[in-house]
C-alpha positions as CSV (number, residue, x, y, z in Angstrom):
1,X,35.8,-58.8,-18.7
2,X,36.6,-54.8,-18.8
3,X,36.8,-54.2,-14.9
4,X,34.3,-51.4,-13.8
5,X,37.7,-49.4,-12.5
6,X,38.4,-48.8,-16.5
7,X,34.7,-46.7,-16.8
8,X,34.8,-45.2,-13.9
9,X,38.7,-43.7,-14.9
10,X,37.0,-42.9,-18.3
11,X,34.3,-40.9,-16.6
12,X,31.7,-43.1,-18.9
13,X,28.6,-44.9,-17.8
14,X,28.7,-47.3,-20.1
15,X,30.3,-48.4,-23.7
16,X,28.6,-47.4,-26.7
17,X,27.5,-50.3,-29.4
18,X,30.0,-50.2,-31.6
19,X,32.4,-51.0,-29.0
20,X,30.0,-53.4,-26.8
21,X,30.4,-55.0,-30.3
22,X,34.1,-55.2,-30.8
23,X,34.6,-56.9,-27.3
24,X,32.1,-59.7,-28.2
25,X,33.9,-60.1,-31.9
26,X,37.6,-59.7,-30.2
27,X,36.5,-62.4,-27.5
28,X,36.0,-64.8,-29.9
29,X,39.4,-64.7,-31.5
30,X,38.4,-63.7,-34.7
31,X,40.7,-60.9,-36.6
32,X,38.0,-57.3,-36.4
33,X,37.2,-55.1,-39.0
34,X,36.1,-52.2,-37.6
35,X,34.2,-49.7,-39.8
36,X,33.1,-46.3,-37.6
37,X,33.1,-42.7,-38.7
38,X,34.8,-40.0,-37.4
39,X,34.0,-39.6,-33.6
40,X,32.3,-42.5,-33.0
41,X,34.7,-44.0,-30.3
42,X,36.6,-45.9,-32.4
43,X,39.8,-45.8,-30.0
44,X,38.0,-47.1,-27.0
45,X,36.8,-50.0,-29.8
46,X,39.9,-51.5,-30.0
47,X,41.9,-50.4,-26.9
48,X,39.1,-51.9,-24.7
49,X,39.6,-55.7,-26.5
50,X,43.5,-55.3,-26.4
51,X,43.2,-54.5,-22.7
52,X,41.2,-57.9,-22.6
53,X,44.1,-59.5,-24.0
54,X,46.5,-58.5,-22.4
55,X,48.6,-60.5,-19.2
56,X,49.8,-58.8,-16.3
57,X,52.5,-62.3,-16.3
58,X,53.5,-62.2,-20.0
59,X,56.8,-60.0,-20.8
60,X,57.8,-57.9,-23.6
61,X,55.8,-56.0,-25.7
62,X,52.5,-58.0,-26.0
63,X,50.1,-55.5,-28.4
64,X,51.5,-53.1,-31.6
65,X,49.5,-50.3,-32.5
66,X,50.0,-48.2,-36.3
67,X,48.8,-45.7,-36.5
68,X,49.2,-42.8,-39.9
69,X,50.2,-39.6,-37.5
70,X,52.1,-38.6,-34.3
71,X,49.0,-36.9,-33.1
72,X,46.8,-39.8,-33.5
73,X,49.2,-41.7,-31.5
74,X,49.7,-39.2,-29.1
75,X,46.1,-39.3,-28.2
76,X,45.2,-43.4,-28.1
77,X,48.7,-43.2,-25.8
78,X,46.8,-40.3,-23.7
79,X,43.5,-42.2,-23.5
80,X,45.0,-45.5,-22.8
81,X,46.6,-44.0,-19.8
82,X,43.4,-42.9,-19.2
83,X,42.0,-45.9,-18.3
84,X,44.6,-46.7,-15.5
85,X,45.3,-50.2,-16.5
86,X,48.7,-50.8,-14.6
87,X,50.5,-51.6,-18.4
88,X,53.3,-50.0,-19.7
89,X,52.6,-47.9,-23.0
90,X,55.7,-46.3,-25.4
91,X,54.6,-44.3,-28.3
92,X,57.3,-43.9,-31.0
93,X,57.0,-41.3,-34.0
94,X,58.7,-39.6,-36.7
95,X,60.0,-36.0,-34.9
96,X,60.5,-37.5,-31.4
97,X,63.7,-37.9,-29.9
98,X,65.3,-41.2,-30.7
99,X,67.0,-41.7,-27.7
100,X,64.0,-40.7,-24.7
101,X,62.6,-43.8,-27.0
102,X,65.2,-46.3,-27.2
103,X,65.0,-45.4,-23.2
104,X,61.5,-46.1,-23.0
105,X,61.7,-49.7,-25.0
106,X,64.8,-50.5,-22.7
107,X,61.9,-52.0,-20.2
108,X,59.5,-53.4,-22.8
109,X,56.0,-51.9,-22.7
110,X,53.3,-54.2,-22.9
111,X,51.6,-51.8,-25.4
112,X,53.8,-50.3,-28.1
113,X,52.2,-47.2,-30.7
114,X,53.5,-45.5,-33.3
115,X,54.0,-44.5,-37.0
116,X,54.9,-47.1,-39.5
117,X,58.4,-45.2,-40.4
118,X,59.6,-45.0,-36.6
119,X,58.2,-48.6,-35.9
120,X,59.8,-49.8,-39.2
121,X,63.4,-48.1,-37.7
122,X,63.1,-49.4,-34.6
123,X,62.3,-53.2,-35.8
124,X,65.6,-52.7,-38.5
125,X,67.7,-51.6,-35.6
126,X,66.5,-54.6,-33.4
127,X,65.4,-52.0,-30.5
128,X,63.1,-54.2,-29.2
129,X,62.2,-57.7,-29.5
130,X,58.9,-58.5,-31.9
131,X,58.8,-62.3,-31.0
132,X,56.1,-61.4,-27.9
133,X,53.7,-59.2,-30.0
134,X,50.5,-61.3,-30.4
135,X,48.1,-58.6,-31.0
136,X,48.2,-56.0,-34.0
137,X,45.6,-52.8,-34.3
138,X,46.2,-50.9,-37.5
139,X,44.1,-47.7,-36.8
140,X,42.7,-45.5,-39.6
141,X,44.5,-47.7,-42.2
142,X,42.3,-45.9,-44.9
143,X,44.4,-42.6,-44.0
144,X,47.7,-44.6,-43.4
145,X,47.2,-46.2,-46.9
146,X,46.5,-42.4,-48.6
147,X,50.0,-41.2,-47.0
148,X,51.7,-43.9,-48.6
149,X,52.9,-46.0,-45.5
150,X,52.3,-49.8,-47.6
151,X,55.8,-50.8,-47.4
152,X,56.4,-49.6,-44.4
153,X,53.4,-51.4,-42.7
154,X,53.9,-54.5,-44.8
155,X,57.5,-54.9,-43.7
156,X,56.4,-54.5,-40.1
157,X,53.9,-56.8,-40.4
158,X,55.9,-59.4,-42.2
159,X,58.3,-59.8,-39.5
160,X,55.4,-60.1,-36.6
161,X,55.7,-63.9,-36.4
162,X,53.3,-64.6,-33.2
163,X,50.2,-62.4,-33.9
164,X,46.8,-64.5,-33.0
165,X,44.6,-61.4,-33.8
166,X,44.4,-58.9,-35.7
167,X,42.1,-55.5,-35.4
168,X,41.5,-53.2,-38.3
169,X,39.9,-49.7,-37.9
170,X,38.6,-47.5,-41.0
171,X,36.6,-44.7,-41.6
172,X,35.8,-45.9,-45.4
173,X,35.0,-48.7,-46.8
174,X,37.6,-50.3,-48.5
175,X,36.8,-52.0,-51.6
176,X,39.5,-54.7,-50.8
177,X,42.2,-55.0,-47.6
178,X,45.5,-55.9,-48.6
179,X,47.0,-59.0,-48.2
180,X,50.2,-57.7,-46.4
181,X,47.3,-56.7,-43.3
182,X,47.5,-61.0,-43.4
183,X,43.6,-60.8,-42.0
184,X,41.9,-64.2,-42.0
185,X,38.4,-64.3,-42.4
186,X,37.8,-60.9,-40.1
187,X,34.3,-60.2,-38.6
188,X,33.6,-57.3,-40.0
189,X,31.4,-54.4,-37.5
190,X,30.4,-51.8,-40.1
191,X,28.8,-48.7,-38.2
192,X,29.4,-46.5,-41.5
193,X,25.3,-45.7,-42.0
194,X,24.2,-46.5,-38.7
195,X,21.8,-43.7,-36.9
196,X,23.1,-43.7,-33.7
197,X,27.1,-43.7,-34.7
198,X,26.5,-41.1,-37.5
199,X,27.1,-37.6,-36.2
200,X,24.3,-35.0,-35.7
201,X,25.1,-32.6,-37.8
202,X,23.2,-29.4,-39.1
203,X,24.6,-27.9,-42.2
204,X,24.1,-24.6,-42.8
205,X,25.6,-22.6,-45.8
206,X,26.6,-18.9,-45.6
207,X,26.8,-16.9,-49.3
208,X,29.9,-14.8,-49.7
209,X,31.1,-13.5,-53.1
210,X,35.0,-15.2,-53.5
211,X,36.9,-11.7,-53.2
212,X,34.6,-11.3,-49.8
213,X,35.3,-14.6,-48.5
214,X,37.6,-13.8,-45.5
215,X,35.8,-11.0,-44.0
216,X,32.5,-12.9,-44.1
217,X,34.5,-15.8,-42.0
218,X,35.3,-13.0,-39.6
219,X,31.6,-11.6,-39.5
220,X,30.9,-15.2,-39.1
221,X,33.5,-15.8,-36.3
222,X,31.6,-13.0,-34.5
223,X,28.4,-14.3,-34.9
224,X,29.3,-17.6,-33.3
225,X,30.8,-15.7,-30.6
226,X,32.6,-17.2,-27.2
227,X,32.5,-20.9,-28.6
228,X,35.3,-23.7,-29.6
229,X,35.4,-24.0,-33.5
230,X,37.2,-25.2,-36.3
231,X,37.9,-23.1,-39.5
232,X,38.8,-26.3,-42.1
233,X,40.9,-24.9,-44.9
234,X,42.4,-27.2,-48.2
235,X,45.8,-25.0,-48.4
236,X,48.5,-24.5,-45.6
237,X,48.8,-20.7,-47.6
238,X,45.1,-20.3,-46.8
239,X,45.7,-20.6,-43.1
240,X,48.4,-18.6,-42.8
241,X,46.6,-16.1,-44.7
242,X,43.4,-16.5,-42.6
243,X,45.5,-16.3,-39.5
244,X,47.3,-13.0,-40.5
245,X,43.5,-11.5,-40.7
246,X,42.8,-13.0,-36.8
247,X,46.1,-11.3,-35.7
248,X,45.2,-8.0,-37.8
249,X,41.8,-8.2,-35.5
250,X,43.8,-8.8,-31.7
251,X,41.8,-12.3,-31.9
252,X,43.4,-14.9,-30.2
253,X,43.6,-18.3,-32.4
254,X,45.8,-21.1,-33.2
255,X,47.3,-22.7,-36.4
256,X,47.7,-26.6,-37.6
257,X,49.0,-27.9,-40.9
258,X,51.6,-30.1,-41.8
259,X,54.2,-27.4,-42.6
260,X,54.3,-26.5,-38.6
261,X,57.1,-27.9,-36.4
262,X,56.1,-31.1,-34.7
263,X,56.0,-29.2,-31.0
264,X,54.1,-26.2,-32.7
265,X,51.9,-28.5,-33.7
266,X,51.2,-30.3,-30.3
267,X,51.2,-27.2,-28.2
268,X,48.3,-25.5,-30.9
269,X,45.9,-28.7,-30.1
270,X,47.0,-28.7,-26.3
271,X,45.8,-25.1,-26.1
272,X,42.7,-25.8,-28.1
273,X,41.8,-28.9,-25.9
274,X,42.3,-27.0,-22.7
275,X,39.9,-24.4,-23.8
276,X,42.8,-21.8,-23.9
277,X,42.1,-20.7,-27.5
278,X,38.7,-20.9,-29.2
279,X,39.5,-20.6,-32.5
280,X,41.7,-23.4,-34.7
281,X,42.3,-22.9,-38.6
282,X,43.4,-26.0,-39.7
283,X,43.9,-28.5,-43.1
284,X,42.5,-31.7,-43.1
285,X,45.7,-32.6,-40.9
286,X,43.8,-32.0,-38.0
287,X,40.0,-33.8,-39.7
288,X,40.5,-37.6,-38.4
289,X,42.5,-39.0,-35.5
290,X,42.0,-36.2,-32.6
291,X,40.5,-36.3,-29.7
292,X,39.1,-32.6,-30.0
293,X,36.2,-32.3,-27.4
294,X,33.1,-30.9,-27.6
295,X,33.8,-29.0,-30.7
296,X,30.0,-27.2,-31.4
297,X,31.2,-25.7,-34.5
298,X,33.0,-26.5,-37.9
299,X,33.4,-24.0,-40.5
300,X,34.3,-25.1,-44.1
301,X,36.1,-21.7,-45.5
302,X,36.8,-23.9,-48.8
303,X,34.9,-27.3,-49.2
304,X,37.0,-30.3,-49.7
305,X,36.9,-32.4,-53.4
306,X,35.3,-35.2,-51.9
307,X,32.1,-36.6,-49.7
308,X,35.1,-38.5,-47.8
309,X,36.8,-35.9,-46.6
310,X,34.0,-33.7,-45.9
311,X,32.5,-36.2,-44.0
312,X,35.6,-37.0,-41.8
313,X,36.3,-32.7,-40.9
314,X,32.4,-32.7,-40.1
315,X,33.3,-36.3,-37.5
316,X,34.9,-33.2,-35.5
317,X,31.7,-32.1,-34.4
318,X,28.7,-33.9,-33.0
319,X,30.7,-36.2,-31.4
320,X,29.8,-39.4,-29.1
321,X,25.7,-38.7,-29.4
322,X,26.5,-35.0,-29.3
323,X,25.4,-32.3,-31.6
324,X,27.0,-29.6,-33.9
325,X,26.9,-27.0,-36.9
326,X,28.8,-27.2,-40.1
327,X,28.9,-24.1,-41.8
328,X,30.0,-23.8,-45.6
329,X,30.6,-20.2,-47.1
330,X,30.3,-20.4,-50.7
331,X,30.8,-17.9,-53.4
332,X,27.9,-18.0,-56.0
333,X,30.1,-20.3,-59.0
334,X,31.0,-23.2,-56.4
335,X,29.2,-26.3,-56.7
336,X,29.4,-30.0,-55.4
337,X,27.8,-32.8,-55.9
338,X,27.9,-34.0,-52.1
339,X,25.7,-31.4,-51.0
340,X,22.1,-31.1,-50.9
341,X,19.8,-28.4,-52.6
342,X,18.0,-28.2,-49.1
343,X,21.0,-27.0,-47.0
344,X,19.6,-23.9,-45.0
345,X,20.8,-20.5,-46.4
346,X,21.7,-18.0,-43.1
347,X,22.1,-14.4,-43.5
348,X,25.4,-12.9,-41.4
349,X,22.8,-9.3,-40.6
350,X,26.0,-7.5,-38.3
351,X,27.9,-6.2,-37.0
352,X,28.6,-8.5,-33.9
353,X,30.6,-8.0,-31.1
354,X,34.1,-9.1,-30.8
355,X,34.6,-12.4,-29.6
356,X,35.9,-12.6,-26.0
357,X,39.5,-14.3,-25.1
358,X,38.9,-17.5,-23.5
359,X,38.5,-17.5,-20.0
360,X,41.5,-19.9,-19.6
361,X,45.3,-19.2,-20.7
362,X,47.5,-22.1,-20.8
363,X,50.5,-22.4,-18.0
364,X,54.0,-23.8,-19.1
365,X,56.4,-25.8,-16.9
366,X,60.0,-27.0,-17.9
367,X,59.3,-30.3,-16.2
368,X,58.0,-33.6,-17.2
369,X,57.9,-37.5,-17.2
370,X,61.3,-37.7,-17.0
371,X,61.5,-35.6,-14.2
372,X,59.1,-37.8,-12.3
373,X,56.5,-34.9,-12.7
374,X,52.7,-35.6,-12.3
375,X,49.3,-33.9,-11.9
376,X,49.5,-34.3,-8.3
377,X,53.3,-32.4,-7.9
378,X,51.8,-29.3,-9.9
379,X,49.0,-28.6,-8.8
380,X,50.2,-28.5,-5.6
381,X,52.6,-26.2,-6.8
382,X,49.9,-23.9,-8.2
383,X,47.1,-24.0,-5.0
384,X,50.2,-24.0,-1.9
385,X,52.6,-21.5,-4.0
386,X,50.9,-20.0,-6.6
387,X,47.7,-19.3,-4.6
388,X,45.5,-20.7,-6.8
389,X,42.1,-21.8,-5.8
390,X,41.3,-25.0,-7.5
391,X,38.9,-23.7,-10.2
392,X,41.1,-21.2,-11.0
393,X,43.2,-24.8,-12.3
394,X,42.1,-26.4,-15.3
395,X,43.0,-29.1,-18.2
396,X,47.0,-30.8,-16.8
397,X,48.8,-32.4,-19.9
398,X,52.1,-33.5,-18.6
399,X,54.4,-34.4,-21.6
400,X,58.2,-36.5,-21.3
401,X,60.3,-33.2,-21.1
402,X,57.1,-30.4,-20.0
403,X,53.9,-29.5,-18.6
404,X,51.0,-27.6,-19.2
405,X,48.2,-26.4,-17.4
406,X,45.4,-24.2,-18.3
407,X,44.7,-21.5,-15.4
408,X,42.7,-18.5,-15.2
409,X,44.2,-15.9,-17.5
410,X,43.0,-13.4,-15.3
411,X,45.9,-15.1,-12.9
412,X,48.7,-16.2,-15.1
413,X,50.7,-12.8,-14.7
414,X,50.5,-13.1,-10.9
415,X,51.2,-16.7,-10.9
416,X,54.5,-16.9,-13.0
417,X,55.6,-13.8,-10.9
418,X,55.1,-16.3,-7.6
419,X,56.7,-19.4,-9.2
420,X,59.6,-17.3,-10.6
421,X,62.1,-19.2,-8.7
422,X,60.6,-22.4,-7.2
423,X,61.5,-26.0,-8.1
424,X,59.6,-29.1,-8.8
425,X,61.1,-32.4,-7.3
426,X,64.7,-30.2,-6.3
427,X,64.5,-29.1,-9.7
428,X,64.6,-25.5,-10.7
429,X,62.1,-24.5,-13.6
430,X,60.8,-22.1,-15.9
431,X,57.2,-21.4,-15.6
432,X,55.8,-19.3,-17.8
433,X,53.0,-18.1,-20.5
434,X,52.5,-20.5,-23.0
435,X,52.6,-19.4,-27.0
């Protein structure tokens, strides 16, 4: 049984179907397929029947969990911590230091997460011992199959000689599963069509002539005002062009694609989560996997080529029985076959104010995990030292080597002139703006 601690540390009343489902299927001992779109709570789906597995006696690393991207195993390793269970969790991925992991898998985590090509190199280096992993969770193995991670995957999974279940997440439905997965007759919870797991979206299409395109996004940016949204781009050139427009106008924003550094990359969600910057042009990096909350608005500057992927970028919105807008600016010659004749037409009739900067600005501190840094130790710091009242403190994400807090910006000059020269557990850190 999931103890009531877990929901209460999740800050839910109660679990949604689709993973009241998964417990049932996962109790039975049966390998679980489980098919979910975008947002639907697939993570708690699985992590809530591998928390049921797992044995406060047993040692060594008990569940592996692949995932296709660092950020998506960034974020099951934040929510699993999340739920306060008392296990050890290591996440290993391509970009992070080898060594702060080989120091992590020294004492074997119960739970061990990661990308298929770190996983693969830890398993040929014989960094930790597979022999105790009985439970396997291969999360959005669509995606992990589209970036090309088979062999990779079906190495891994060759050499896990002890699994008794297996868990299979997907936001498509796969023709066939590969054998390599080694799935025996799975139960299979498809939530793909289902009313209440489907998001609520409202679509709503904004005309723009092609050569107009980026100056109606910014009239529409305006419209939308003071609100969290993601601009969903097909071309890493397209953000950064997009981007150099929202610097041009002093708006504040943030970038993700795959061409960013690793940390760029993590800091530009961090800041986005924390309610630091509003505004996030992205590629379909950032459409499946992240936990972006309460995301009202999604705006398609260029459509994706298939139902698929627009489907998964508009999972960003509406999510967990929420609702949210999908807007699609289209020049007069584009056409696809996904959409619907009846999709609402809305006139931009400007000018509109300039959006305001967030409210919140985003705190950095040199300090981490390994420092034996938590919550608690900062904000201390910021209410005894930095004379912060406590709403004045927002979203903490402490990371292995740093932290982050989001404070009032209307503070953050006074506060890192306060800090300038205290320590954090006898160490001496720099506290500062984050960009």
């Amino acid at each position: 049984m999931i103890p009531q601690s877990v929901l209460d540390n999740l800050k839910i009343a109660s679990f949604n179907q689709i993973q009241e489902q998964a417990i049932v299927a996962s109790q039975k001992g049966s390998d679980v397929v489980i098919l979910a779109p975008t947002g639907s709570g697939k993570t708690l789906a699985f992590l809530l029947p591998v928390l049921n597995r797992l044995n406060k006696e047993a040692k060594g690393i008990q569940c592996l969990i692949l995932v296709p991207s660092r950020e998506l195993a960034l974020q099951i390793e934040l929510v699993f911590r999340q739920m306060a269970s008392g296990f050890k969790i290591t996440c290993c991925y391509g970009g992070h230091e080898v060594k702060t992991e080989l120091n992590s898998l020294k004492e074997a985590p119960a739970v061990l997460i990661g990308t298929p090509g770190r996983i693969a190199f830890h398993l040929d280096a014989q960094h930790f011992d597979e022999s105790t992993i009985t439970t396997l969770v291969l999360d959005e193995f669509d995606k992990a199959l589209e970036f090309g991670f088979q062999a990779d995957m079906g190495y891994i999974i060759g050499a896990l000689r002890s699994l008794t279940q297996r868990i299979l997440t997907s936001a498509t439905n796969m023709e066939e599963i590969p054998d390599f997965t080694g799935l025996q007759n799975p139960v299979t919870l498809n939530f793909l069509t289902h009313s209440e797991i489907v998001p609520a979206v409202t679509l709503k299409k904004v005309a723009s002539k092609a050569e107009d395109k980026l100056e109606t996004l910014f009239e529409l940016i305006c419209s939308i005002g003071n609100e969290a949204m993601l601009v969903f781009c097909n071309h890493r050139e397209t953000v950064d062009r997009i981007s150099d427009l929202l610097i041009e106008k002093d708006l504040i924003h943030d970038i993700f694609h795959g061409g960013m550094e690793q940390d760029e990359r993590e800091r530009a969600l961090l800041k986005f989560r924390n309610g630091s910057n509003l505004i996030l042009i992205t590629t379909d990096l950032a459409a499946r996997g992240l936990d972006i909350p309460e995301v009202a608005h999604i705006i398609h500057y260029q459509l994706p080529h298939t139902e698929d992927a627009f489907v998964h970028r508009n999972g960003r919105t509406a999510r967990m029985n929420a609702k949210g807008t999908a807007y699609l600016i289209l020049a007069p010659d584009e056409q696809y076959p996904f959409l619907s004749a009846e999709i609402e037409t809305i006139d931009l009739k400007g000018p509109y104010p300039m959006p305001q900067d967030s409210a919140w600005q985003t705190l950095y501190i040199s300090a981490g995990k390994k420092d034996k840094v938590n919550k608690v130790d900062i904000v201390g710091l910021l209410l005894k030292k930095g004379g912060l009242q406590k709403e004045e403190v927002g979203l903490i994400e402490v990371k292995d080597q740093a932290a982050y807090v989001a404070i009032k910006r209307t503070q953050m000059a006074k506060v890192v002139k306060k800090l300038a020269n205290e320590k954090i557990k006898n160490k001496k850190v720099k506290i500062e703006a984050a960009f």
